[in-house]
KEGU-77453 format. One record per residue (C-alpha): residue number from 1; residue in one letter; x, y, z. Coordinates in steps of 0.001 Angstrom, whole numbers. Example, Ala and Ser with C-alpha at 12.3 -4.5 7.8 and 13.67 -1.06 7.14 Angstrom:
# residues 2
ATOM  mifi  rodren        x        y        z
ATOM     1       A    12300    -4500     7800
ATOM     2       S    13670    -1060     7140
# end
This chain:
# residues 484
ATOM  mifi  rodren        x        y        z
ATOM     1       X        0        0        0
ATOM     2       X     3128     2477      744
ATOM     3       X     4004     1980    -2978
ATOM     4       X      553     3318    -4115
ATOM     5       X      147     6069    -1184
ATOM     6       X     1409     6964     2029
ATOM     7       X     1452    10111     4613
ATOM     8       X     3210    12768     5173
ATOM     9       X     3170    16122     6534
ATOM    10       X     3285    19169     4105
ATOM    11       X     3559    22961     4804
ATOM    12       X     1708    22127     8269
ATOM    13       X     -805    20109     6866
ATOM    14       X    -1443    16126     7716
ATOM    15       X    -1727    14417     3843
ATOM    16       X    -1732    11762     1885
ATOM    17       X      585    11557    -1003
ATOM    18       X      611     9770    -4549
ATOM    19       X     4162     9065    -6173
ATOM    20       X     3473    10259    -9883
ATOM    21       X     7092     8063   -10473
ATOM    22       X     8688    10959   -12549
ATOM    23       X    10627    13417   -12230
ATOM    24       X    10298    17296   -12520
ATOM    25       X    10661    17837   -16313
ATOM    26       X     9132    14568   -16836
ATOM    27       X     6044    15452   -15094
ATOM    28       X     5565    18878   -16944
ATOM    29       X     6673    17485   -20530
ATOM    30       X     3531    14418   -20122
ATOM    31       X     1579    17588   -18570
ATOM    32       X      449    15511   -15617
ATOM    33       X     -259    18810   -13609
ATOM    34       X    -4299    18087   -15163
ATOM    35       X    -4184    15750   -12598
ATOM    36       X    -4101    18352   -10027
ATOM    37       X    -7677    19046   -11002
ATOM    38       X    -8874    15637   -10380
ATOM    39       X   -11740    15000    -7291
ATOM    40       X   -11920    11980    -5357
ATOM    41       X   -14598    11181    -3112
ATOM    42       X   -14211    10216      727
ATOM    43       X   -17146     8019     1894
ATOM    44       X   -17505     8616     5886
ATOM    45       X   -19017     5566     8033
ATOM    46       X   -21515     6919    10627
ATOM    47       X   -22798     4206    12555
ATOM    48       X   -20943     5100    15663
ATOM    49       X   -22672     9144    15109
ATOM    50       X   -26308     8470    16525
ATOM    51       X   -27375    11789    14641
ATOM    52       X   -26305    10047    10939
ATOM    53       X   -27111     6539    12079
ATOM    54       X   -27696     4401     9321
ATOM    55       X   -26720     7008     6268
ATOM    56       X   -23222     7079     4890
ATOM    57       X   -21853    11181     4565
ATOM    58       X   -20296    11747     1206
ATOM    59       X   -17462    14180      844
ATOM    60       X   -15076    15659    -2089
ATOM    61       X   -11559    15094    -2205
ATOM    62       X    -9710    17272    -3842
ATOM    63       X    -5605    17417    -4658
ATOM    64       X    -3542    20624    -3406
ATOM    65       X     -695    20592    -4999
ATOM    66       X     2540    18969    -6079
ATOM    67       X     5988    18552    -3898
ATOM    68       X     9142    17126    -4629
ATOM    69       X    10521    14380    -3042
ATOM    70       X    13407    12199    -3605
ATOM    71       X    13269    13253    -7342
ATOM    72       X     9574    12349    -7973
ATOM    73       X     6964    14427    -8467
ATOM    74       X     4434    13742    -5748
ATOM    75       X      767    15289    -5834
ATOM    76       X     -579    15659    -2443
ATOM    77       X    -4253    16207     -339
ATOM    78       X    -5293    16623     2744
ATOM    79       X    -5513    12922     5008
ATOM    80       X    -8839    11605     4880
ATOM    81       X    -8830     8983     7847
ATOM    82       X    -9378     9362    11025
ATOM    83       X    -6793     7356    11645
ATOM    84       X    -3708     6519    10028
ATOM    85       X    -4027     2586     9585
ATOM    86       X    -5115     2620     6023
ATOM    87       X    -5290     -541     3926
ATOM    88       X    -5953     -711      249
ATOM    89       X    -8829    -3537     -575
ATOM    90       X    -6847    -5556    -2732
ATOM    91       X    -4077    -5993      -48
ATOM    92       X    -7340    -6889     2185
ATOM    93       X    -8622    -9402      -85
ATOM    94       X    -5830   -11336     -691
ATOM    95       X    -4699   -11651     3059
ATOM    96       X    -5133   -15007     4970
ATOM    97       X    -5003   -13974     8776
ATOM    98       X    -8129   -11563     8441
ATOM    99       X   -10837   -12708     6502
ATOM   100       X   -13797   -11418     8917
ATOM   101       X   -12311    -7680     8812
ATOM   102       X   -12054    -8348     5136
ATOM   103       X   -15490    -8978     4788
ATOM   104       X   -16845    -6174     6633
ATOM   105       X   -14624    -3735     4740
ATOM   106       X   -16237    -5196     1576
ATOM   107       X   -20006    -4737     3368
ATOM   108       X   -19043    -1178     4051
ATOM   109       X   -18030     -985      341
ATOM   110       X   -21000    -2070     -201
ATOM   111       X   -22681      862     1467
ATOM   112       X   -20212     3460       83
ATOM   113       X   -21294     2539    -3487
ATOM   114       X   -24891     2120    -2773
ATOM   115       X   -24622     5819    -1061
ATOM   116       X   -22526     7312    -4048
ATOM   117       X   -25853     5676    -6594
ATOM   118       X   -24910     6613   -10103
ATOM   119       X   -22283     9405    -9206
ATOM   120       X   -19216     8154   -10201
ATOM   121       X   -16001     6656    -7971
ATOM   122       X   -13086     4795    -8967
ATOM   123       X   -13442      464    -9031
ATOM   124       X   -10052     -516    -8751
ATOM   125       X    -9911    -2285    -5531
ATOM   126       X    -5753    -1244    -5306
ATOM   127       X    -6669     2459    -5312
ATOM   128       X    -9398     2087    -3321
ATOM   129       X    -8526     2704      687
ATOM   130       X   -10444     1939     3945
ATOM   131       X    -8775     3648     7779
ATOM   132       X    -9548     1599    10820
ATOM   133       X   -13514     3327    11454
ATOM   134       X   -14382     2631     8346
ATOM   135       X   -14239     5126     6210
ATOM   136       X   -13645     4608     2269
ATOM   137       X   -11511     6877      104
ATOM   138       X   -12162     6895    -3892
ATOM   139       X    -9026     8671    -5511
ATOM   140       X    -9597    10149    -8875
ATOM   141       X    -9214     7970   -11565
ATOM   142       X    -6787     8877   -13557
ATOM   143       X    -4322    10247   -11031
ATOM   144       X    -4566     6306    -9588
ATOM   145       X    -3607     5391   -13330
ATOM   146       X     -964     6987   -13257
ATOM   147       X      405     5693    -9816
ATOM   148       X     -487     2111   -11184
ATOM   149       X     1467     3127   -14287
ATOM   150       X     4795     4399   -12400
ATOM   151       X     4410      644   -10234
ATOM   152       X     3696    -1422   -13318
ATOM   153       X      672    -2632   -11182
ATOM   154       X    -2511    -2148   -13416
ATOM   155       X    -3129    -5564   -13742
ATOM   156       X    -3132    -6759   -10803
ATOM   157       X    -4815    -3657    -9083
ATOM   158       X    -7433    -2870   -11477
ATOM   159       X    -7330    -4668   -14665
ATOM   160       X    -8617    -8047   -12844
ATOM   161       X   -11576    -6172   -11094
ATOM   162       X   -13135    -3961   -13753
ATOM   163       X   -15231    -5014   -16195
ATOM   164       X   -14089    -3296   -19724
ATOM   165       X   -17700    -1980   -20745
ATOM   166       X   -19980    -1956   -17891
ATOM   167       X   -20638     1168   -16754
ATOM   168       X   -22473     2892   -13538
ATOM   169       X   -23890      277   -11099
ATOM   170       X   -23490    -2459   -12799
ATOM   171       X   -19747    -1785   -13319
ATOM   172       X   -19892    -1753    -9467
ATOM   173       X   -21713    -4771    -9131
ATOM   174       X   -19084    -6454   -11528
ATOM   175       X   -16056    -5390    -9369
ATOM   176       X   -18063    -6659    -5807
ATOM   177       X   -18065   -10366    -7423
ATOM   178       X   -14308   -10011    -8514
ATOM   179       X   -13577    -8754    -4934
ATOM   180       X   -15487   -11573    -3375
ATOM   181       X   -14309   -14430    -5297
ATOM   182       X   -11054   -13157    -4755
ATOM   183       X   -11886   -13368    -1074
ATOM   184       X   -13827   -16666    -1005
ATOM   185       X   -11998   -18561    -3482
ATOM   186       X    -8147   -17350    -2445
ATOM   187       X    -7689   -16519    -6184
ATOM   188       X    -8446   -14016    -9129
ATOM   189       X   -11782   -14996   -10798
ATOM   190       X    -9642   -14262   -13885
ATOM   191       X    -6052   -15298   -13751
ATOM   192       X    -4724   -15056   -17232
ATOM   193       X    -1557   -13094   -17632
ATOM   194       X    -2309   -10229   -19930
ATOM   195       X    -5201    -7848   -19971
ATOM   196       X    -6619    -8797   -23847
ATOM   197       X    -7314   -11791   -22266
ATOM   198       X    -9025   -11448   -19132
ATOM   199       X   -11160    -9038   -20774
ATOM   200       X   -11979   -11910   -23318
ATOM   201       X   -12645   -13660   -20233
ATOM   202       X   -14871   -11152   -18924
ATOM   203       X   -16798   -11045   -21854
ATOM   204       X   -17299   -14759   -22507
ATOM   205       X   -18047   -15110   -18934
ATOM   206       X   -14695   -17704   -18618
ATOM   207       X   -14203   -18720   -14962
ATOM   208       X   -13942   -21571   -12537
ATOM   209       X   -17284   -21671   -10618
ATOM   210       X   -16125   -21099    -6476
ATOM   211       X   -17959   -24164    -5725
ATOM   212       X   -15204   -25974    -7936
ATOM   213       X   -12223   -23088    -6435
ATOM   214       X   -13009   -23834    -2987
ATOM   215       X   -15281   -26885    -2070
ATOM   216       X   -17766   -25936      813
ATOM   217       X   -18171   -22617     -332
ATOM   218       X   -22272   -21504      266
ATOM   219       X   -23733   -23019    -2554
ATOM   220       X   -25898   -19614    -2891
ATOM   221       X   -22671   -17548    -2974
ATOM   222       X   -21402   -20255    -5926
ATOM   223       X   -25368   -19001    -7612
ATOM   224       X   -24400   -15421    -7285
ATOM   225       X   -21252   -15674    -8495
ATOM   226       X   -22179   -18160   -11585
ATOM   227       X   -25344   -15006   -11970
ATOM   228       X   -22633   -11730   -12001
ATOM   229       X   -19948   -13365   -14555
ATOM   230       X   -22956   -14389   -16597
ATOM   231       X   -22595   -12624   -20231
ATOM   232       X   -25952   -11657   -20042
ATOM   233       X   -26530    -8616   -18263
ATOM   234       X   -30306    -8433   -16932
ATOM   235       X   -29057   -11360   -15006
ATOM   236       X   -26627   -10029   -12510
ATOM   237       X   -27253    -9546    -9267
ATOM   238       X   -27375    -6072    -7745
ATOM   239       X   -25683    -4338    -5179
ATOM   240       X   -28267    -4499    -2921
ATOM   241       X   -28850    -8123    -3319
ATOM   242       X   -25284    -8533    -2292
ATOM   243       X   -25638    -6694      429
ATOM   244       X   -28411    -8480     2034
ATOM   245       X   -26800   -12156     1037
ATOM   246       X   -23352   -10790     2578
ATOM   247       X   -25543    -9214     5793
ATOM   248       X   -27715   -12307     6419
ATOM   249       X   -28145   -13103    10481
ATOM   250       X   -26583   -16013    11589
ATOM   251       X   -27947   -16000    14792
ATOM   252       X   -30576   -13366    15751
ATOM   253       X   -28033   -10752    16466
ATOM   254       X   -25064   -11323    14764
ATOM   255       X   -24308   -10949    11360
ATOM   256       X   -22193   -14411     9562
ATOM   257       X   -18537   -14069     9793
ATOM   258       X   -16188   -15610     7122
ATOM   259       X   -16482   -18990     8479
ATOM   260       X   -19688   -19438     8316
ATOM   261       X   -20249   -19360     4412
ATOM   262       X   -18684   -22596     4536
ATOM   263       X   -19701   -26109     5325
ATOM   264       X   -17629   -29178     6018
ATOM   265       X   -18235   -31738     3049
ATOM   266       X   -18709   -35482     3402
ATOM   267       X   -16281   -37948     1795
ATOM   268       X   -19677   -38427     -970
ATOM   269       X   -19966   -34795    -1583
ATOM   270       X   -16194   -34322    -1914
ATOM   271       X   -15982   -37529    -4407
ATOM   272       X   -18868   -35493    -6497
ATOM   273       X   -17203   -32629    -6530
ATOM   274       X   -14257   -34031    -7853
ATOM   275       X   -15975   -35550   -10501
ATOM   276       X   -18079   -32132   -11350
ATOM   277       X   -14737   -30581   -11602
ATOM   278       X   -13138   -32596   -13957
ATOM   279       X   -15911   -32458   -16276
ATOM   280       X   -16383   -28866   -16017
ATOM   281       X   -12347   -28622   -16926
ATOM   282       X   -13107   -30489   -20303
ATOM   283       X   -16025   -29303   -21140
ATOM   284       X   -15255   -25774   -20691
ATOM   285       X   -11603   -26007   -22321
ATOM   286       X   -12939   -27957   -25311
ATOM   287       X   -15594   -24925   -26050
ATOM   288       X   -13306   -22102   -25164
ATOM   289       X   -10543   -23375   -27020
ATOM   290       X   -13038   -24123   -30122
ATOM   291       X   -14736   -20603   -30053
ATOM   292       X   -11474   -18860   -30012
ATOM   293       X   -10129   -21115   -32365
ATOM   294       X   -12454   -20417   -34974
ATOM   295       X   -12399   -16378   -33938
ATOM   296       X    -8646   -16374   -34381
ATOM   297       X    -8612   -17755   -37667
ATOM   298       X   -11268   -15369   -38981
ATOM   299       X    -9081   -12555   -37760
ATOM   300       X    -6335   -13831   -40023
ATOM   301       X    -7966   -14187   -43083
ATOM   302       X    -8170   -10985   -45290
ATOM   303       X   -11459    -9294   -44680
ATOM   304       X   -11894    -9098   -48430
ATOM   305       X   -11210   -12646   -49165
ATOM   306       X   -13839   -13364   -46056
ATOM   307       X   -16320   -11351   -48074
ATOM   308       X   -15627   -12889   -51288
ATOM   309       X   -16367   -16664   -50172
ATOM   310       X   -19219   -15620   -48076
ATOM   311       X   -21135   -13695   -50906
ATOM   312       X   -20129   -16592   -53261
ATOM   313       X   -21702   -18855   -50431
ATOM   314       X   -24890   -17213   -50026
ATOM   315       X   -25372   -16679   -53686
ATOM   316       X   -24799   -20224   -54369
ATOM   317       X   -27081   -21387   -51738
ATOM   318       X   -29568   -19225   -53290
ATOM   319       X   -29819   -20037   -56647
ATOM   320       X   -29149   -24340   -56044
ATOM   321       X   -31813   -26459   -57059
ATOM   322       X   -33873   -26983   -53805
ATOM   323       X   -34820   -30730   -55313
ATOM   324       X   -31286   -31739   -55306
ATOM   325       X   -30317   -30837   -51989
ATOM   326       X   -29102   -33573   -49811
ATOM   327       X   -32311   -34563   -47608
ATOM   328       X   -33983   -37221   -45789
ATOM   329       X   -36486   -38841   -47901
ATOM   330       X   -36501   -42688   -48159
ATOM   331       X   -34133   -43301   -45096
ATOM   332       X   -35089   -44553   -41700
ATOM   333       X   -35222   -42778   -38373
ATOM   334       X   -32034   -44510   -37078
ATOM   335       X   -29880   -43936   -41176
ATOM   336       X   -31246   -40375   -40165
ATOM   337       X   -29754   -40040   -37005
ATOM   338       X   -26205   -41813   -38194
ATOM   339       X   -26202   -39657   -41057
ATOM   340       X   -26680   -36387   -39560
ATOM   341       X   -23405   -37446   -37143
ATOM   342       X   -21723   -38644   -40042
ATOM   343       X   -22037   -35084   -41804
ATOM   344       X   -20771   -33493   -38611
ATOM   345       X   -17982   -34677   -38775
ATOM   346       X   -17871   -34207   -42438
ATOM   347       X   -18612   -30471   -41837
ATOM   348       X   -21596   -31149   -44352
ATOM   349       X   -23879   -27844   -42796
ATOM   350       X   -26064   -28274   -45602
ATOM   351       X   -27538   -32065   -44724
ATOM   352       X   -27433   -31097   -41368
ATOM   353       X   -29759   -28321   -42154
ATOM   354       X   -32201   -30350   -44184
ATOM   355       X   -31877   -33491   -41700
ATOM   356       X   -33395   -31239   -38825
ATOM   357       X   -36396   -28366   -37826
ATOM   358       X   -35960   -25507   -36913
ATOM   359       X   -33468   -24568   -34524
ATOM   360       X   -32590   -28432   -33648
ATOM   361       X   -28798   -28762   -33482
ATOM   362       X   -28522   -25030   -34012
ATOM   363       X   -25122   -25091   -32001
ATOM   364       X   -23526   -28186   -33878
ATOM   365       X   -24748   -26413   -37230
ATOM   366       X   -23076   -23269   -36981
ATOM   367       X   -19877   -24984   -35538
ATOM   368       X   -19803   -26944   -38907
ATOM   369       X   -20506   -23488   -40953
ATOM   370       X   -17588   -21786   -39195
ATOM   371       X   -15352   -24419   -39866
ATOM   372       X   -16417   -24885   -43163
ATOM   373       X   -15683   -21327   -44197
ATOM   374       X   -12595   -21025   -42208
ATOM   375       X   -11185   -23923   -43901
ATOM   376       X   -12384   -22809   -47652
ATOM   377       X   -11090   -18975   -46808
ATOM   378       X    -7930   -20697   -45673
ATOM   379       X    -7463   -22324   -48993
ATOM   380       X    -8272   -19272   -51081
ATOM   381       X    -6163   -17077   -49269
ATOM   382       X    -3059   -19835   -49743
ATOM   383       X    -4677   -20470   -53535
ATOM   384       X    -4651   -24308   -53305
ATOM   385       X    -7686   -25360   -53489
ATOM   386       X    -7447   -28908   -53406
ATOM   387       X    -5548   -29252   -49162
ATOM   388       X    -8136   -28960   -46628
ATOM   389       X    -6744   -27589   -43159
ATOM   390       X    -9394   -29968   -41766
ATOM   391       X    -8488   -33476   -40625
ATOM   392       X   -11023   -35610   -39715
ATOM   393       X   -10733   -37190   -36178
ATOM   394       X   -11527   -40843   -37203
ATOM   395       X    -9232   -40687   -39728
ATOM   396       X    -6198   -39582   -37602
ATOM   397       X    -6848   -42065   -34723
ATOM   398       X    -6864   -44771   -37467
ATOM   399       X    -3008   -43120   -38465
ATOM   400       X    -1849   -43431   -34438
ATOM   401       X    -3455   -40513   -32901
ATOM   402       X      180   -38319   -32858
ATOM   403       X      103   -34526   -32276
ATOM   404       X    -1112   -32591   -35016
ATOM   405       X      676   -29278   -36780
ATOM   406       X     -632   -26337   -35657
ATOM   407       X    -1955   -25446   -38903
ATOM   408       X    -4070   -28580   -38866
ATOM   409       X    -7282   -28891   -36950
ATOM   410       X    -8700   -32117   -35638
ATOM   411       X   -12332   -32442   -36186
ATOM   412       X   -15083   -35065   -36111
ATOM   413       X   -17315   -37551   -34342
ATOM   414       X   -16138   -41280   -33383
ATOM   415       X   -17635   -44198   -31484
ATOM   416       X   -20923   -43298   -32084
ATOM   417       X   -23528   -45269   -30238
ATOM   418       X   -27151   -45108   -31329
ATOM   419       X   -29736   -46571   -28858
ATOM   420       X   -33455   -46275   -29803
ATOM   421       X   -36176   -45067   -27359
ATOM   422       X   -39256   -44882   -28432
ATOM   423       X   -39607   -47041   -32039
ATOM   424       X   -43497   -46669   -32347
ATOM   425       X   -43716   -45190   -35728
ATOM   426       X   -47565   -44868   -35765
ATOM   427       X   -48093   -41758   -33904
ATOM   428       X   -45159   -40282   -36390
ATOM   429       X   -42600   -39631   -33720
ATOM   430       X   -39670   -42235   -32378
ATOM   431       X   -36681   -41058   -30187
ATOM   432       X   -33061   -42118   -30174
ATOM   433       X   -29950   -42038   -27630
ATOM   434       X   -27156   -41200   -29145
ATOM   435       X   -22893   -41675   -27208
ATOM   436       X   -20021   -40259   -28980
ATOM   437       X   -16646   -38984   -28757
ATOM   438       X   -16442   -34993   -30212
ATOM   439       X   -12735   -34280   -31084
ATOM   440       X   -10917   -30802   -31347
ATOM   441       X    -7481   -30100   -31525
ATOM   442       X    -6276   -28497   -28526
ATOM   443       X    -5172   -24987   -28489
ATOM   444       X    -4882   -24622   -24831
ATOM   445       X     -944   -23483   -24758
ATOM   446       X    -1249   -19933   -25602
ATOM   447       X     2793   -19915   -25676
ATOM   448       X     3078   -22763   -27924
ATOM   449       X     5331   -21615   -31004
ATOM   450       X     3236   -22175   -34343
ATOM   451       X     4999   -24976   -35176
ATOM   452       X     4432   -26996   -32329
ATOM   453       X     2439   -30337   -32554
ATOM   454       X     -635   -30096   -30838
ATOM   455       X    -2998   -32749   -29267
ATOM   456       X    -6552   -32599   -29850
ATOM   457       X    -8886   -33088   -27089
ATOM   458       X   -12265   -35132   -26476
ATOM   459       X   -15464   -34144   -25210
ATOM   460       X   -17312   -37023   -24399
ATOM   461       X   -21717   -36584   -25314
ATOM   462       X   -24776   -38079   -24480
ATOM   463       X   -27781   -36586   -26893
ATOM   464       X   -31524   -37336   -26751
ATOM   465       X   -32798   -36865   -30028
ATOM   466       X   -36834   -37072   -31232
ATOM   467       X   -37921   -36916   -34731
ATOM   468       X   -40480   -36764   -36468
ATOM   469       X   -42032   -37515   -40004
ATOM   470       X   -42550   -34596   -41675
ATOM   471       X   -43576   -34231   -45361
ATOM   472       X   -43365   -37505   -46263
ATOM   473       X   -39364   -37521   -44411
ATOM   474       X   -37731   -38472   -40855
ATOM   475       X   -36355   -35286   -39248
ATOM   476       X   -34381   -34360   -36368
ATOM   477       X   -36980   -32177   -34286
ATOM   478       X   -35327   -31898   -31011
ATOM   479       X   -31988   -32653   -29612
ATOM   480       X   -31237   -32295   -25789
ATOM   481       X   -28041   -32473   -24980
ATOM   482       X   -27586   -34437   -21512
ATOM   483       X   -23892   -34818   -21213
ATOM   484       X   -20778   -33146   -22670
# end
């Protein structure tokens, strides 16, 4: 916390001081005096003051000027606390020893940003500073950036913490959960080691559930949590619905400490947790590494040569003869259901259209697009028309399984097992299990050089598909996925 701010005692007055890290002409060549018009915002706690029981007093900060001091420009306020024991949150968060004084610092943060409503403060939980009675101080923004900047600290201070485009009190909201699960779960909610991707990671709502981080955890706390990271917004939880979760009595007078938003597991809850984990790993690796996969390679590609294919595509599909489109007339509900796995992994988008209704298999449809017109770009742009980046997955287990080039992609369905259900064809519907392997090459090692081999990974699936007869031909109406 010294590092960020500390106190001193200028021209008579008590203060708190921010190290700018340069140095005189520095300073005035990057004309960093603006920041000397910068407010910050000092939220007082009143509990203890019977006349402002239960309302939080809002002051202005403001900065005063700029000393030097060992050859560093240092801009300088008058002390906010009442005392001088002052503790930035993120040092709080991340301690061990202290978790219940953590946790009321973060329900008086709580207040603070309820009491501030849509007037603005700054979220990073390094700039952000509680003194022993509990009263918060919100620096200005950009003179905190520039401390961060001078400590090479950003990331770990604020970039972790703030949502990139969330604004007002749902920004705030955001930076409670990151705060939280960085208190609950003795770890960043997102760990990656560069800011373009944990903002990815923000966006795409890529974490490790706390229930997974730290077993016992409240399962309603894992809810919350699983709710705030959620990439759609209407579904986060509010300020004041963290508030009361984080306030809720444990006895009638006494509000829960840390402890008690855990429970001791038995050895059968542990064992299932261990096996939740594990599938949550793959699952969530296989799709993350997929999506970005496919995102990466359409950044590559020249936008023109995107456009090109894509209105070629679509102009194509337009203009083909509808009666000589691949369909499903004459086959059998079961040589429907193999089929339409077969031209998965085949990337054949087009049967796979005309094999289902409406949005069935919507997810394994578009998959098969993108890859499709990756891998046709891909040859355009490298003019050979006749190698497909695409390997298909049976075919390289058949050849040993080995690591794969990088510029090779792993795709396809194996061991498929089709079970039937329901085979009464009367009523015109009949359902089907269906067990496969789905394989993708991995692209999990961001640091991997592109030459490296890569292995691709398996995502085991259970599907319950029902079809019906429709227009004279079985098709795919519905397909739940139950396991993957």
């Amino acid at each position: 916390m010294a590092n960020i701010l500390f106190h001193s005692e200028i021209n008579g007055i008590q203060a708190i001081c921010f190290d700018t890290g340069r140095n005189e002409q520095d300073f005035a060549r990057a004309g960093l005096s603006k920041l000397l018009m910068q407010q910050g915002i000092v939220v007082r706690n009143t509990d203890a003051i019977e006349k402002f029981e239960g309302f939080e007093k809002v002051e202005k900060w403001k900065c005063e000027g700029v000393v030097e001091q060992n050859g560093s420009m240092v801009i300088w306020g008058a002390d906010f606390a009442e005392e001088t024991a002052v503790t930035a949150f993120d040092v709080l968060l991340a301690g061990d020893s202290q978790k219940d004084a953590a946790l009321d610092a973060v329900r008086r943060w709580i207040k603070a940003r309820i009491a501030l409503k849509d007037e603005y403060a700054l979220l990073a939980p390094g700039g952000t500073f509680i003194d022993g009675k509990g009263t918060i101080f919100f620096p200005p923004e950009l003179l905190m950036d520039r401390c961060f900047e001078a400590k090479n600290a950003a990331l770990e201070k604020k970039e972790r913490f703030v949502h990139p485009d969330l604004e007002g009190t749902a920004a705030a909201a955001w930076t409670l959960a990151c705060m939280l699960y960085r208190m609950f779960c003795n770890a960043g909610a997102f760990p990656a080691r560069d800011s373009t991707t944990i903002h990815q990671d923000m966006r795409e709502g890529v974490f490790f559930p706390p229930r997974f981080a730290n077993p016992g955890i409240d399962r309603q706390f894992d809810d919350l949590i699983k709710r705030a990271f959620s990439p759609y917004h209407e579904d986060r939880p509010s300020l004041e619905v963290w508030r009361r979760f984080l306030e809720e009595k444990d006895a009638s007078t006494n509000v829960k400490n840390y402890a008690a938003f855990f429970h001791t597991l038995t050895p059968e809850e542990s064992e299932k947790i261990t096996r939740e984990k594990e599938n949550h790993i793959k699952k969530k690796n296989f799709s993350v590494k997929t999506r970005r996969f496919l995102t990466r390679n359409n950044a590559v590609v020249l936008g023109v040569a995107v456009a090109v294919v894509v209105m070629g595509l679509i102009i194509g599909s337009v203009i083909y003869d509808r009666s000589k489109r691949p369909n499903t007339k004459g086959m059998m509900p079961a040589e429907v259901v193999q089929a339409y796995y077969t031209a998965f992994s085949a990337l054949d988008h087009e049967f796979m259209q005309n094999a289902v209704l409406k949005k069935a298999g919507k997810a394994d449809i578009d998959v098969a697009v993108q890859l499709y017109a990756v891998d046709r770009v891909r040859q355009a742009y490298q003019m050979d028309v006749m190698q497909s980046s695409i390997i298909k997955a049976q075919a390289w287990l058949d050849d040993g399984g080995r690591p794969v080039d990088a510029a090779k992609f792993v795709f396809g369905v194996t061991d498929l097992q089709v079970t039937p259900d329901d085979q009464d064809e009367n009523d015109g519907t009949v359902s089907f299990t269906v067990r496969y392997n789905l394989w993708a090459t991995d692209y999990g090692n961001e640091q991997a050089q592109p030459e490296t081999p890569l292995t691709p990974a398996v995502q085991v699936r259970v599907d319950e598909l029902r079809l019906v007869l429709y227009k004279g031909a079985w098709r795919i109406a519905e397909i739940q996925r139950k396991q993957s």
